[in-house]
N, C-alpha and C positions, 0 to 999 in steps of 0.2 A: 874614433874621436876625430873631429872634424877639426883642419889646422884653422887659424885665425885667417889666414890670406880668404881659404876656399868659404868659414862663417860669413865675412863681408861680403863674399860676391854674392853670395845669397838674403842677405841681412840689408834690410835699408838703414842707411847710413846716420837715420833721424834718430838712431839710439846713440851716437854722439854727441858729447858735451858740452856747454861751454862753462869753463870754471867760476867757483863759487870761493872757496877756500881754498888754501895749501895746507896741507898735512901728511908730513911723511913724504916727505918728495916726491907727492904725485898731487893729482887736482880733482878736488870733488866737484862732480857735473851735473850741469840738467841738462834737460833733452833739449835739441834744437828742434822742429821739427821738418823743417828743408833742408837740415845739411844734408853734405855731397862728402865722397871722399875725398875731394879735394879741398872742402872746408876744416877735415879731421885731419889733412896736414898742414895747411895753415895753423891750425891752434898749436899743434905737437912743435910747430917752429915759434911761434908767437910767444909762447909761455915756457920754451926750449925745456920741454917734458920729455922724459922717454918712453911716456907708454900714454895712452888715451884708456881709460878701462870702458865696458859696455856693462850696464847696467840695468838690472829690472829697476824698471820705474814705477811697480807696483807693490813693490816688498823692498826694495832698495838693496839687495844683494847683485856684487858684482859677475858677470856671467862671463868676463873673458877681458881681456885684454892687448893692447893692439899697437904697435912701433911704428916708427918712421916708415922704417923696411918694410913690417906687412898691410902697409898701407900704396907705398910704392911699389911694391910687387904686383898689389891688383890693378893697379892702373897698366901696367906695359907687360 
């Protein structure tokens, strides 16, 4: 099973969200399709969320989910 840090390095980062709704203390997203990892921590601050989820944008099931930390991880 592949961690969330080493998915992102692999994974373009345009499966990131920007919020639509709140439900359940997290944020329902669409695709951006230029974000950066450093736009998926701007939002995770902006909307002071603790997880970004990644999500099929074809079936709308979520495929992982992603924090401050495993977003700061893959940058340094």
């Amino acid at each position: 099973m592949k961690t969330f840090s080493s998915y992102l390095s692999i994974t373009p980062l345009k499966d990131v969200m920007k919020p639509i709704f709140k439900e359940d203390d997290c944020v329902t997203m669409e695709v951006m399709e230029d974000a950066s990892i450093l736009e998926g921590l701007k939002i995770l601050l902006e909307y002071q969320l603790p997880y970004l989820y990644v999500v099929d944008d074809e079936v709308g099931i979520r495929k992982g989910m992603f924090s401050f930390e495993d977003l700061n991880y893959v940058l340094y």
